[in-house]
VEXLUM-571863 format. One record per residue (C-alpha): x, y, z; residue number from 0. Coordinates in steps of 0.25 Angstrom, whole numbers. Each point is the difference from the previous one (the first is absolute). Layout:
N
((X, Y, Z), NUM),
...
This chain:
337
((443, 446, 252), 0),
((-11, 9, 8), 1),
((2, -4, 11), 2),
((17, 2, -2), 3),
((-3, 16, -5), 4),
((-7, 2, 12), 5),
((9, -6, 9), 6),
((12, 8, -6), 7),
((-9, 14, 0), 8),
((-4, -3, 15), 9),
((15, -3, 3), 10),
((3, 14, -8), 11),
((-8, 9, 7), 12),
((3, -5, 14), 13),
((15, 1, -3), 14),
((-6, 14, -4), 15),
((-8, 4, 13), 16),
((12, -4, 6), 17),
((10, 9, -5), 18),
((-11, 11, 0), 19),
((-1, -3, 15), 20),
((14, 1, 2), 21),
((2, 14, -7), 22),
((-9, 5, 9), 23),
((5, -5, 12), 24),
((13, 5, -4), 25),
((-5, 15, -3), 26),
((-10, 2, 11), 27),
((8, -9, 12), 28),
((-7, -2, 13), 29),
((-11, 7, 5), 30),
((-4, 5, 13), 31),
((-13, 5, 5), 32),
((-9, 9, -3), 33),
((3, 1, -15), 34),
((-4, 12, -8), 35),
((-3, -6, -16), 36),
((9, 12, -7), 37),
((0, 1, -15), 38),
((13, -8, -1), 39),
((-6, -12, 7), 40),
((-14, -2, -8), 41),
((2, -9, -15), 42),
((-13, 4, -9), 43),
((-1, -11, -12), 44),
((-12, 0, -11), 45),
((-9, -13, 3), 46),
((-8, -7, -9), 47),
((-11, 10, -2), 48),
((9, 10, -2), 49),
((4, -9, -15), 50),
((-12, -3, -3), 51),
((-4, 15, 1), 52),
((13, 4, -7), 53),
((-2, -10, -12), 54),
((-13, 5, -1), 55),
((5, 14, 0), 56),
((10, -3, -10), 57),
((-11, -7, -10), 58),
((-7, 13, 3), 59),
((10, 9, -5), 60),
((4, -9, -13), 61),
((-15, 1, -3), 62),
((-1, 17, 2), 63),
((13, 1, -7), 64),
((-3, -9, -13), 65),
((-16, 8, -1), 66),
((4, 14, 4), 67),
((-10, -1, 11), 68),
((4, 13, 10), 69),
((-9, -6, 9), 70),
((3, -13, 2), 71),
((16, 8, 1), 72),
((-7, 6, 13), 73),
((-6, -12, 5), 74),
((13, -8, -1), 75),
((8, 13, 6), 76),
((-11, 2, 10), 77),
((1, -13, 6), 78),
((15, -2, -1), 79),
((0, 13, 9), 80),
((-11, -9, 8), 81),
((11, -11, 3), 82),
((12, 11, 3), 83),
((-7, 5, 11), 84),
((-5, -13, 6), 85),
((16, -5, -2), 86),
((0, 14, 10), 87),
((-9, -3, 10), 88),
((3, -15, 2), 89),
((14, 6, 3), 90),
((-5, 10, 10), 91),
((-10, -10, 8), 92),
((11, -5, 6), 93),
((11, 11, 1), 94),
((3, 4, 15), 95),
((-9, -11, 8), 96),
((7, -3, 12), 97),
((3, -15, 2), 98),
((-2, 1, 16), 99),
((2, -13, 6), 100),
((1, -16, -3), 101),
((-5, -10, 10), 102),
((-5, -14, 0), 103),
((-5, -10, 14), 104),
((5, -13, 2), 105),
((-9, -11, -5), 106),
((0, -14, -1), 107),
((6, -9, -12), 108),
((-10, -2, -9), 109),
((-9, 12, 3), 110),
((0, 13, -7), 111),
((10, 10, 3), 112),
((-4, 14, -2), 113),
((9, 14, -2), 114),
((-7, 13, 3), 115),
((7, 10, -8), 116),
((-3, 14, 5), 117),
((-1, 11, -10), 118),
((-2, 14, 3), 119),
((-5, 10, -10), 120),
((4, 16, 5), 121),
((-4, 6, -13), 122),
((-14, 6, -1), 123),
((-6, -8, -12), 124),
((-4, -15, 0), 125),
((10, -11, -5), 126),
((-11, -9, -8), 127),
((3, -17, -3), 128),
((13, -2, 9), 129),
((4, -13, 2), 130),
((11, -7, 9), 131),
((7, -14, -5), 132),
((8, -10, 5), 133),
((6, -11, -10), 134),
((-12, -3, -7), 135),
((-10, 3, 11), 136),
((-8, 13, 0), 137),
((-7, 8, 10), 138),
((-14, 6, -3), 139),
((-2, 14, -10), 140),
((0, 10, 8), 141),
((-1, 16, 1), 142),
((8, 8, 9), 143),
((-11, 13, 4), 144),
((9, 14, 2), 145),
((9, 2, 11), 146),
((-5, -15, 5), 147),
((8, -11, 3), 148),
((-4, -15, -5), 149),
((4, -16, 4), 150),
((1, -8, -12), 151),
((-1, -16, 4), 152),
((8, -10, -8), 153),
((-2, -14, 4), 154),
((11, -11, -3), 155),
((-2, -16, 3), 156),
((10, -5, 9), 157),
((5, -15, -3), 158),
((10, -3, 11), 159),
((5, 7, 13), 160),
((12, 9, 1), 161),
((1, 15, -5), 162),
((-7, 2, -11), 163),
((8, 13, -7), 164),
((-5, 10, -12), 165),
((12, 5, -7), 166),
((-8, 11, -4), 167),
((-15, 5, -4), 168),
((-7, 9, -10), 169),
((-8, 12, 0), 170),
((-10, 1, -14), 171),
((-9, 6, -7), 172),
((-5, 2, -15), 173),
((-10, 12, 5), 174),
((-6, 5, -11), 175),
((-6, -8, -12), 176),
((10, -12, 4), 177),
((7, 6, -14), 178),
((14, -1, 11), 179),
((6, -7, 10), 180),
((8, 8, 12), 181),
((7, -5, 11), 182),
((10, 0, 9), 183),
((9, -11, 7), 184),
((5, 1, 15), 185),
((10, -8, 5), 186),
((1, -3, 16), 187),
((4, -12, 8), 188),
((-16, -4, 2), 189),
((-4, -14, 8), 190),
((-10, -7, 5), 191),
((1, -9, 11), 192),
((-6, -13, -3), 193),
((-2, -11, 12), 194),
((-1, -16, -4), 195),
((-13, -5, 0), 196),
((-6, -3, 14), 197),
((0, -16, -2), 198),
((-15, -6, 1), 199),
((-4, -3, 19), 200),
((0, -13, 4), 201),
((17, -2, 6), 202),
((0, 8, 12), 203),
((12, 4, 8), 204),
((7, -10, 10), 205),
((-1, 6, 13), 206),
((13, 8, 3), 207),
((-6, 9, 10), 208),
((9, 10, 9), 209),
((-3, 7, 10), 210),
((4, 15, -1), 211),
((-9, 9, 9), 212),
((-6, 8, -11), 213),
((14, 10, 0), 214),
((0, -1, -16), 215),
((-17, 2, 1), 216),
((1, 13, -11), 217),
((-17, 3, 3), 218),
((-8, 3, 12), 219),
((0, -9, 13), 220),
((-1, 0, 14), 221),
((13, -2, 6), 222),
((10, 13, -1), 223),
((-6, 13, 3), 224),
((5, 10, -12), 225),
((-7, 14, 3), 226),
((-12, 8, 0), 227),
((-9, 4, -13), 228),
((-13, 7, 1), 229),
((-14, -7, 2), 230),
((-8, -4, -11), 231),
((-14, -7, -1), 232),
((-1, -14, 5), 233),
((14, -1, 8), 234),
((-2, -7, 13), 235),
((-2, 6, 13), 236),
((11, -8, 5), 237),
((11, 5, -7), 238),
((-3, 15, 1), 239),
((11, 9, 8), 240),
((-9, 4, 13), 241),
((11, 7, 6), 242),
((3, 8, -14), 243),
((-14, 4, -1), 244),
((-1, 5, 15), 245),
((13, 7, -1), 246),
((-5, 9, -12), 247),
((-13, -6, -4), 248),
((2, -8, -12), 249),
((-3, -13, -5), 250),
((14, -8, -5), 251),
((0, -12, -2), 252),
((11, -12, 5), 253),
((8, -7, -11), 254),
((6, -13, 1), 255),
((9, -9, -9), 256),
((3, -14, 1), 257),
((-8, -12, 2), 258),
((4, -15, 3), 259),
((1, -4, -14), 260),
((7, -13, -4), 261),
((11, 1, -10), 262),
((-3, -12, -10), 263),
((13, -1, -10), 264),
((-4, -4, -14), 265),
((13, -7, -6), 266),
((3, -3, -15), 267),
((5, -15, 5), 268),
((-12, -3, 6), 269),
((-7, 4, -14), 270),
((-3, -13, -8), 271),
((0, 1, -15), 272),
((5, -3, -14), 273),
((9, 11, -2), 274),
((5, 14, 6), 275),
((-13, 7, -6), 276),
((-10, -11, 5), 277),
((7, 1, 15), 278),
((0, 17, -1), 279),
((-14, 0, -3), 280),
((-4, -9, 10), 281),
((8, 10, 10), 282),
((-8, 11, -7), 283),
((-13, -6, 5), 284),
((5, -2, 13), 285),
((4, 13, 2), 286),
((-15, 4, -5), 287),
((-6, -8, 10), 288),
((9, 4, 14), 289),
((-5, 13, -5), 290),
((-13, -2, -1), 291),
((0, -8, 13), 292),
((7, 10, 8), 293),
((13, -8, 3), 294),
((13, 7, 1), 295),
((9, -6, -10), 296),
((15, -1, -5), 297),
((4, -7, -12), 298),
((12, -6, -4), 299),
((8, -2, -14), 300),
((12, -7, -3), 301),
((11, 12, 4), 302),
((-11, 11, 6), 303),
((-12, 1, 9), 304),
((-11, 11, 3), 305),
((0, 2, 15), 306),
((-13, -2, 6), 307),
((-12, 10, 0), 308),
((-13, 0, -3), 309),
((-9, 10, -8), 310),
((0, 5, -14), 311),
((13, 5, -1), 312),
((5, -14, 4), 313),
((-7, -7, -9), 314),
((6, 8, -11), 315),
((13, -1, 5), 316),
((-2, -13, -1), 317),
((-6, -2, -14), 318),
((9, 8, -6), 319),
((13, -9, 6), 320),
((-9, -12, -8), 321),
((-2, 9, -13), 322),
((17, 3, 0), 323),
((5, -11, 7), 324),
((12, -7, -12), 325),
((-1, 15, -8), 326),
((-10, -3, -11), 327),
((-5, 6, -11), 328),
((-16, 0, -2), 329),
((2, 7, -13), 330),
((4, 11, -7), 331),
((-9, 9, -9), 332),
((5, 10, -10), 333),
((-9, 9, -9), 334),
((-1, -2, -13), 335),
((6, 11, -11), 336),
C-alpha cells in the first residue's frame, strides 16, 4: 500500500514538473545570448525553512495574543519583518546578472561532460550563494564579486555517443538565511558533443596506405615554400631568408608546408565487431592512434567520408563524424521545476 502512495505521488508530481516546465517554455520561448535576468523572468518560492520559521512565527503570535505580552507582539512583528526583507534580498541577488555565454568541449562517452556558464555581474555590490544547474546536476556556490564576471562549471555523465542536448538550465539562489528560493529558467538550444568510446588497442589498421604527397598535410613541413615570418629563437640557420636580411637587414625566416605523408584510410568495413557501436569505437581509436603516430588519414562510413588530413582539426572532424554518424541522441536533460 506504501509502496502504491508513493508511486502515485512520484507519478503526480512529475505530470506536475512537466506542466510547470511547459508553462514556462510557453511564456518565456527561446533564448538568445547574453541574457539579462529581469524581474519577469526570476520565480521566488518559500523553502522549507522559511515554514518552519513561519509556523514558529505563528505559535508565537498565538502565544502573545492569548497572554497580552506587547513583547513577545514585537518579537513576532520584528522577525516577520526579518523574513520580508530576506524574501527582498533573495529576489535582488539575482536581478539583472547577465547570462553571457554557454559552452561545452567534446568528450568521450562515458567521461564527464562539463558546461561552463559565464555570468557577469555589472552592478557594484556582490551577488552571494549563486548557483548554476542542470537536470539534477549542480555546479559549485559561488559569489559573483562587483562588476566581475564568473564561469560556473556543471558536470553531467555521459552514457553513449551522440549529442547530448540540455533543453534548458537554471540560475539559483536562496541568499539570505535560505528562508527562499530564487531562480530563473533559460531556454536555448545547448549540446554537447559526445564521441563513442575509443575501443580498447590490440586490432590495428590493415594497411590501406596511399601515396598523396603530403598536399592535404594542414602543419608544418618541408616541401612547399609558404612565405616569410620573422626570426625567433632556435629556428635553424638553413631556413633563414639571407637575401631578405641583406636587402634591408632583417632576419625572416622561410616557411614550408607539405611533407611526404602516406595517406592511410580507416574504413568502417574493415572494422570488426558485434554491432555498429563496437565497430565505431574501434574506428574511434584508430583515428586516436594515426593521430598520435603522425599519419595522414581519411575515414570512410557508409554514405560519407572525411578527406584526408592530418593534425588536430582532422581528428576532430573525424570524431565528430563517429559521434554523429545514424543522428543519435546521447541524451536529453531538462531542469527540474
Amino acid at each position: 500500500m506504501v509502496r502504491l502512495l508513493s508511486t502515485a505521488l512520484d507519478a503526480t508530481r512529475t505530470r506536475f514538473r512537466a506542466l510547470v516546465a511547459g508553462w514556462a517554455r510557453r511564456r518565456q520561448g527561446t533564448d538568445s545570448l547574453p541574457r539579462t535576468l529581469l524581474r519577469n523572468r526570476l520565480y521566488i518560492l518559500p523553502t522549507k525553512v522559511a515554514m518552519v520559521f513561519g509556523g514558529i512565527l505563528f505559535v508565537m503570535l498565538l502565544g502573545s495574543m492569548n497572554y497580552s505580552n506587547s513583547m513577545g507582539l514585537a518579537l513576532t512583528f520584528m522577525l516577520t519583518s526579518l523574513g520580508l526583507i530576506a524574501m527582498h534580498n533573495c529576489h535582488r541577488n539575482l536581478l539583472e546578472l547577465v547570462v553571457r555565454s554557454v559552452s561545452a568541449t567534446p568528450v568521450f562517452a562515458g567521461s564527464t561532460a562539463r558546461f561552463c556558464v559565464r555570468i557577469q555581474n555589472a552592478s557594484p555590490r556582490t551577488r552571494y550563494q549563486v548557483q548554476v544547474r542542470i537536470g539534477d546536476h549542480t555546479g559549485d556556490v559561488q559569489d559573483i564579486p562587483s562588476a566581475s564576471t564568473s564561469d560556473f562549471l556543471v558536470e553531467v555523465p555521459t552514457q553513449k555517443r551522440g549529442v547530448l542536448r540540455v533543453g534548458r538550465l537554471s540560475v539559483t539562489s536562496s541568499h539570505p538565511f535560505s528562508f527562499f528560493r530564487c531562480w530563473t529558467w533559460m531556454h536555448m538550444d545547448m549540446e554537447c558533443l559526445v564521441y563513442p568510446q575509443p575501443a580498447a588497442a590490440g586490432i590495428a589498421p590493415p594497411q590501406t596506405d596511399v601515396d598523396v604527397g603530403g598536399a592535404l598535410h594542414e602543419g608544418p613541413g618541408n616541401e612547399d615554400f609558404a612565405g616569410l615570418r620573422p626570426y625567433r629563437s632556435g629556428d635553424s640557420p638553413r631556413h633563414i631568408a639571407w637575401k631578405a636580411f641583406a636587402r634591408d637587414n632583417t632576419l625572416l625566416v622561410k616557411q614550408f608546408t607539405g611533407t611526404s605523408l602516406t595517406t592511410r584510410w580507416l574504413d568502417m568495413e574493415h572494422a570488426p565487431g558485434r554491432d555498429l557501436e563496437e565497430r565505431l569505437s574501434l574506428l574511434c581509436r584508430w583515428v586516436l592512434a594515426a593521430e598520435a603516430q603522425g599519419f595522414s588519414y581519411g575515414l570512410r562510413l557508409p554514405a560519407m567520408a572525411v578527406e584526408p588530413g592530418c593534425g588536430r582539426a582532422q581528428q576532430a572532424r573525424c570524431l565528430e563524424a563517429l559521434a554523429r554518424y545514424g543522428d543519435p541522441v546521447g541524451g536529453d536533460i531538462n531542469v527540474r521545476p
